[in-house]
C-alpha positions in Angstrom: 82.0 63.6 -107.1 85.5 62.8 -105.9 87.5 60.3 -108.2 88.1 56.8 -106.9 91.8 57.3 -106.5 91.6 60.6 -104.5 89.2 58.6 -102.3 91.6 56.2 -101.6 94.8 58.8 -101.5 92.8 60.6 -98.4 91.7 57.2 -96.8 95.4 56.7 -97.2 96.2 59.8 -95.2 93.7 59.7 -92.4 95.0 55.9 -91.5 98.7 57.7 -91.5 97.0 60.4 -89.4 95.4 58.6 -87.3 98.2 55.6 -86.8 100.5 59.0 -85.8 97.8 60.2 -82.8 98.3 57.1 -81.6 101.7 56.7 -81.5 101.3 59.7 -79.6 98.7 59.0 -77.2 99.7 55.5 -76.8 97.2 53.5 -75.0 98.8 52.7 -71.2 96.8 53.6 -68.1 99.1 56.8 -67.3 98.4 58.1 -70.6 94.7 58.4 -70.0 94.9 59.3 -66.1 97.7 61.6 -67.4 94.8 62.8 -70.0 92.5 64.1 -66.8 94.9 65.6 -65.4 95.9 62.9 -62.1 99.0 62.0 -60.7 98.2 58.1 -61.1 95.5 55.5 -60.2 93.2 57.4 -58.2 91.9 54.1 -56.3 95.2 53.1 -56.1 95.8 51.3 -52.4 99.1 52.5 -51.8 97.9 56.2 -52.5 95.6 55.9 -49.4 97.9 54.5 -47.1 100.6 57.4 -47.9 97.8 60.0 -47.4 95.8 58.8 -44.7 92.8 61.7 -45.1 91.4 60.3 -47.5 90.3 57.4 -45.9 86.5 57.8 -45.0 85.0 57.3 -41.8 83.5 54.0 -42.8 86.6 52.1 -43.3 88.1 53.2 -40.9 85.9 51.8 -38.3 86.1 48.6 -40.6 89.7 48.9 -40.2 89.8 49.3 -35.9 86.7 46.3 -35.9 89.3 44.1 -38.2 92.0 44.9 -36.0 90.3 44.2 -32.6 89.5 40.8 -34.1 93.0 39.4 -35.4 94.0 40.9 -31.9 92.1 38.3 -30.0 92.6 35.4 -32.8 96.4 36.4 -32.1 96.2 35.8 -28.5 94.5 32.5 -28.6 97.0 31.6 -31.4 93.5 30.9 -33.6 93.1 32.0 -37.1 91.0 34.5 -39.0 88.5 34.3 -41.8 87.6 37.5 -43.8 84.8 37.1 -45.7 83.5 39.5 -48.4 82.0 39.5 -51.8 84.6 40.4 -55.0 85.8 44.2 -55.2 84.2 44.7 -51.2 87.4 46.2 -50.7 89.4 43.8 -49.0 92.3 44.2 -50.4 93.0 47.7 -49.9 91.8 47.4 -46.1 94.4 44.5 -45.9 97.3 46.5 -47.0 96.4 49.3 -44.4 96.1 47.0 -41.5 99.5 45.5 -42.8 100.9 49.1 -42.6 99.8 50.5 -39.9 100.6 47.1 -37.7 104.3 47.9 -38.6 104.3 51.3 -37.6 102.1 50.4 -34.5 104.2 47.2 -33.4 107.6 45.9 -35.1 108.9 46.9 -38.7 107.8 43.3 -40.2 104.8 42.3 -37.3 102.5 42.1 -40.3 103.1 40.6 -43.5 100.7 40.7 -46.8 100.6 38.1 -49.7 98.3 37.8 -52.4 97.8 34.3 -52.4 97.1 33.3 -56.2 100.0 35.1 -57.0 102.7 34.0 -54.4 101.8 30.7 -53.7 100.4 29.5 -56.3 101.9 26.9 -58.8 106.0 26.1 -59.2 108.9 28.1 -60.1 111.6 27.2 -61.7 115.5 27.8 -60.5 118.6 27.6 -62.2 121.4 25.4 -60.8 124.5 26.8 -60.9 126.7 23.4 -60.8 125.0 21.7 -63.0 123.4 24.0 -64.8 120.1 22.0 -64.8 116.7 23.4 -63.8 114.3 22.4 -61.0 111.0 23.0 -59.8 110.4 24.5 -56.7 106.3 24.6 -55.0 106.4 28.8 -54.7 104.3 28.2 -51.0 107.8 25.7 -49.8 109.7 28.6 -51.4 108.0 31.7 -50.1 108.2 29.2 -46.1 111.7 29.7 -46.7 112.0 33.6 -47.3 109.5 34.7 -44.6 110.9 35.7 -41.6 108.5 34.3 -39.0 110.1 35.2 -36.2 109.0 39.1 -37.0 106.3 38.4 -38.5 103.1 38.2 -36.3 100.0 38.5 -38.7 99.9 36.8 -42.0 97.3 38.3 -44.2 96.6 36.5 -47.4 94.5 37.8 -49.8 92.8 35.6 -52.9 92.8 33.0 -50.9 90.0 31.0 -52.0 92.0 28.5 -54.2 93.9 27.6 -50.5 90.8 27.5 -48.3 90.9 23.4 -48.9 94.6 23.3 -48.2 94.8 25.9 -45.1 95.5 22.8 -43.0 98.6 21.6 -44.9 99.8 24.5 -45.7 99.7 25.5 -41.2 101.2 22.2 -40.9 104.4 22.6 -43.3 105.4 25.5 -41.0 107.7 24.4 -38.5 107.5 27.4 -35.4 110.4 26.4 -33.0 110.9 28.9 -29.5 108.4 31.9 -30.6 104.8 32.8 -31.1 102.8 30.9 -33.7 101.6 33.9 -36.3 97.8 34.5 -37.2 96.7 33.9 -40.5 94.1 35.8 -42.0 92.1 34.3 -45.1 90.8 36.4 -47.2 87.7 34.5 -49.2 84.1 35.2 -50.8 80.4 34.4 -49.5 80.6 31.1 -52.1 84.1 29.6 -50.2 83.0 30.4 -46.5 80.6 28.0 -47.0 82.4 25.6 -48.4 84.3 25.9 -45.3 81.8 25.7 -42.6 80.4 22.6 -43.8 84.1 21.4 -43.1 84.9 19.9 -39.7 88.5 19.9 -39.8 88.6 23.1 -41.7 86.5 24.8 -38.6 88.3 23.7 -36.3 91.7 25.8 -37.3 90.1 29.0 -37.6 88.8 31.0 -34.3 86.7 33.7 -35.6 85.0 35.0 -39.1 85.0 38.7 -39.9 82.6 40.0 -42.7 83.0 42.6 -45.0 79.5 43.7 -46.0 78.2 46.4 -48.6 78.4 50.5 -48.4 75.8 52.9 -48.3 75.6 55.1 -51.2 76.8 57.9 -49.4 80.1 56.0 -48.3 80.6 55.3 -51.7 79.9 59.0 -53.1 82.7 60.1 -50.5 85.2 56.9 -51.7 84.8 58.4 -55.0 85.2 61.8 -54.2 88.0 61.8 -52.1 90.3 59.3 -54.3 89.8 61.7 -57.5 90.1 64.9 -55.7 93.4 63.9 -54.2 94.9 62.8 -56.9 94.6 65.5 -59.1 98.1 67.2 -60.0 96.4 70.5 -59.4 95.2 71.0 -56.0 93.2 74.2 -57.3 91.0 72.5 -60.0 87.7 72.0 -59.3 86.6 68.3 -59.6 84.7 68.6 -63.1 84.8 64.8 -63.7 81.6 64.0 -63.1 78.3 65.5 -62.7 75.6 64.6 -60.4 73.8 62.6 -62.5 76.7 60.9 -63.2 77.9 60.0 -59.8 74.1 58.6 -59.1 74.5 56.3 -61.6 78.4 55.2 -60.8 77.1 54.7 -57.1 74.0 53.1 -58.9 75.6 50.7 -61.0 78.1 49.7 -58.5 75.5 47.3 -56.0 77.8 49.8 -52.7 81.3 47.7 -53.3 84.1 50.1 -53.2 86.3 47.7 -55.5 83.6 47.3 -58.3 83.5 51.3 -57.9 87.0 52.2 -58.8 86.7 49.2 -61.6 83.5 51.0 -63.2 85.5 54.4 -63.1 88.3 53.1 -64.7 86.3 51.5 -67.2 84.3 55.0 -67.7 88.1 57.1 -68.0 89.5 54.5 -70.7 86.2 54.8 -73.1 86.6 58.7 -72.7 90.0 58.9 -73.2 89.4 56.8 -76.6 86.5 59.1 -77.3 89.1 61.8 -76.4 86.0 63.5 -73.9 87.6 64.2 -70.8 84.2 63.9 -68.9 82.3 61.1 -68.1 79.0 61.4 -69.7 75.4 59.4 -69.8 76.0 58.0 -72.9 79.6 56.4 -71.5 77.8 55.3 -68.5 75.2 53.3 -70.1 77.8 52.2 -72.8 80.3 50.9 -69.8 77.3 49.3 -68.0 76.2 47.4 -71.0 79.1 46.4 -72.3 80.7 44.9 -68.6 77.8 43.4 -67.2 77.0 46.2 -65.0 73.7 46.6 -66.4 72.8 42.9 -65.9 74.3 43.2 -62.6 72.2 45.5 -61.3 68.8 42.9 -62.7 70.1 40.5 -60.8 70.5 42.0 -57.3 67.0 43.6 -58.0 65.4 40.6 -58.4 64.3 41.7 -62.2 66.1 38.6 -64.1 63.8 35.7 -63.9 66.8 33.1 -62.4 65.2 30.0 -61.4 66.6 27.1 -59.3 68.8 25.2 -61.7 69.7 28.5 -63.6 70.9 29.6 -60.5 72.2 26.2 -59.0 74.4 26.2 -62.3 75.9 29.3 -61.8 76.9 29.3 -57.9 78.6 26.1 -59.2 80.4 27.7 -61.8 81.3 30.7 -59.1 82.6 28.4 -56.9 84.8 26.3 -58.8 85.8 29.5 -60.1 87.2 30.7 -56.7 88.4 27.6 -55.8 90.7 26.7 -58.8 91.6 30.6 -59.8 90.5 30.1 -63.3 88.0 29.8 -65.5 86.0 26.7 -65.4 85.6 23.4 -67.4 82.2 22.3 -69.0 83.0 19.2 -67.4 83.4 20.0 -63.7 80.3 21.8 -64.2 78.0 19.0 -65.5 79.5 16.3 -63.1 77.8 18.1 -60.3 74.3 17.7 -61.9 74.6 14.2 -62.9 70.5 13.5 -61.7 69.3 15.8 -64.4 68.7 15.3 -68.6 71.6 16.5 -70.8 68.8 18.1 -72.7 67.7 19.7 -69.7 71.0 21.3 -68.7 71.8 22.2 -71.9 68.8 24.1 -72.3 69.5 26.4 -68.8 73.2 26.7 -70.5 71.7 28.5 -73.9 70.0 30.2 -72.1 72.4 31.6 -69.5 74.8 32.1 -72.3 71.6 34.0 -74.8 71.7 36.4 -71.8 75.5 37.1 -71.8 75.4 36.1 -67.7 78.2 33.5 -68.7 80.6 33.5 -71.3 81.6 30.1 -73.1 85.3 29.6 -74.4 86.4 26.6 -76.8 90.0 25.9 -76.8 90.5 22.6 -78.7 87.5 20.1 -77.6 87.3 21.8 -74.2 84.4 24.4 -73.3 85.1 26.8 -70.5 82.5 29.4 -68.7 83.4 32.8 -67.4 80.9 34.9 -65.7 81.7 39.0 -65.9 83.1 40.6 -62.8 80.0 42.5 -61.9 77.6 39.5 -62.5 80.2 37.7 -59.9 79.3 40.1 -57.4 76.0 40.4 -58.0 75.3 37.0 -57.6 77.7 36.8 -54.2 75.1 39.5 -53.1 72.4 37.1 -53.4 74.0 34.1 -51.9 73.1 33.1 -49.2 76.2 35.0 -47.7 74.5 38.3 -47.7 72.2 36.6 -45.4 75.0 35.9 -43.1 76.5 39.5 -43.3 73.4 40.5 -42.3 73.0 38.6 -39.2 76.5 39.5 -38.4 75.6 43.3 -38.7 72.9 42.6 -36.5 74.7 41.3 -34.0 76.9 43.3 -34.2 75.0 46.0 -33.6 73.6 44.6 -30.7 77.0 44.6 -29.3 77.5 48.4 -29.8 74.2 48.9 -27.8 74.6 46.3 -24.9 78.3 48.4 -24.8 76.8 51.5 -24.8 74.7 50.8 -22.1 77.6 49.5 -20.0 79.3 52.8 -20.5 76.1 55.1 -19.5 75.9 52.6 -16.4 79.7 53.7 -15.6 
């Protein structure tokens, strides 16, 4: 048996040894992409739109559909809502449309903004008389730097926070002697309703666009095209994943594109710690569980027992969510169910919370809920939304038919 003090000399050592790898290693995503061998973020947006190939047939129809429809919003100077559940994608299709709209039309014809981070809030600026500061509303301060006159198509992403102030925020711009731009909205299943029951808000907006889910082979593609392409060497095989592994990724992911990359990610961090540079079963499972994938998947199944109030809670807490940008107060929550027993509400909130579907913070003698990004979606899935995407596909596909027809009639 080893003496006490050599036991604590070697734990000693392996803490120095240890501390040392990770000096080396560090802990920054371009370490651990760096540590499978890619150039960057593989699901990076700005990769795609420099390499155009990878982009797989499904969104790119997406992409000419989206740009058929701010077209015609455009030319009866109406606006556009695009309506998708979290991670759907939306963001990265937004940036392409803004980039290829530049290189179709004018330099600036299309502009993007991410709306929670650009307009949200005040900033402050430094006189340099007087040397005092003043705050400035970033939306009056980003009026000021856009150049509207090049600038056709505004597409704001996040904008669910705005959706209640989309009229004031029109009005404030003054357009003198050219053509009024179209704004695009970017917003979830939860705030499209919000709007619709809305009579002034309806009345600004001249069509809704939605961005429904993939099939499982879209996504298999996504995945495969985003890693193989941004591997440093062109030669090596693609030995990330194995079939079973992909399954589940696709599996896990309820066919959103965004909630795909943010599972991967997820996946190549835990390796990286684990220093396997494959992603396993075991890390699956672990990265399901531990971000709410696995509940996620319950939910859009139908195999968590949600009833009415369990369910009424947490579309509340979704949509105050989107609507404020943050996480939400106990309060806000409770207001909204002022017909029903304390006792009975604070039994569907142990038990939400028991399950890990919301998270609750204390900070002082506040309580705040979060719900998990996965969950989000799942339950955006299950809104009554989906229904709408539905009919919308529907229709749509009804279209393509009744245009088909019209051609073979040609």
């Amino acid at each position: 048996m080893s003496k006490p003090f050599d036991n604590e000399e070697n734990l000693h050592l392996s803490v120095k040894e240890a501390f040392n790898r990770g000096i080396i290693r560090g802990q920054s995503q371009s370490n651990f992409f760096d540590f499978f061998d890619f150039i960057g973020n593989p699901f990076d947006s700005n990769i795609l739109i420099n390499n155009q190939k990878q982009i797989v047939k499904s969104t790119r129809v997406i992409i000419t559909k989206l740009a058929e429809r701010i077209g015609a919003c455009h030319k009866n100077e109406r606006h556009l809502i695009l309506v998708g559940p979290e991670c759907s994608g939306r963001t990265t299709i937004l940036k392409i449309i803004e980039n290829f709209m530049n290189k179709s039309f004018n330099q600036n014809f299309s502009l993007y903004v991410n709306a929670s981070d650009r307009w949200s809030g005040f900033s402050t600026e430094e006189e340099e008389i007087d040397d005092n500061s003043d705050r400035i509303d970033n939306f009056q301060q980003w009026i000021k730097e856009v150049d509207f006159q090049n600038s056709r198509i505004i597409l704001v992403d996040d904008a669910d926070s705005f959706i209640s102030n989309a009229i004031q925020y029109c009005n404030a711009i003054r357009f003198d002697g050219f053509k009024i731009p179209t704004f695009i909205y970017c917003i979830t299943n939860l705030t499209y309703s919000y709007i619709i029951s809305n009579e002034r808000l309806k009345k600004i907006f001249g069509d809704v666009f939605w961005l429904g889910i993939r099939e499982e082979e879209e996504i298999i593609k996504i995945i495969l095209e985003s890693t193989r392409n941004t591997l440093k060497s062109n030669t090596k095989q693609l030995t990330l994943f194995d079939d079973y592994s992909l399954d589940q990724i696709v599996n896990y992911s309820l066919g959103l594109p965004g909630l795909t990359s943010f599972f991967i990610l997820s996946c190549l961090k835990m390796a990286y710690q684990a220093n396997i540079n494959k992603i396993e079963k075991k890390i699956i499972e672990r990265v399901a569980y531990i971000e709410g994938f696995t509940l996620a998947k319950k939910i859009v199944d139908r195999n968590l027992n949600l009833d009415g109030t369990k369910y009424k809670i947490l579309v509340e807490i979704l949509r105050q969510y989107y609507i404020d940008g943050e996480r939400v107060e106990r309060k806000k929550i409770i207001s909204q169910f002022s017909n029903m027993a304390r006792s009975t509400l604070a039994y569907h909130f142990k038990d939400l919370i028991n399950e890990n579907i919301i998270k609750q913070d204390r900070i002082g003698l506040l309580v705040y809920y979060t719900i998990p990004k996965p969950i989000r979606c799942a339950l955006e899935l299950i809104d009554l939304g989906s229904v709408e995407i539905e009919k919308k596909n529907e229709s749509d596909s009804k279209e393509m038919v009744n245009i088909d027809s019209s051609i073979g009639d040609v």
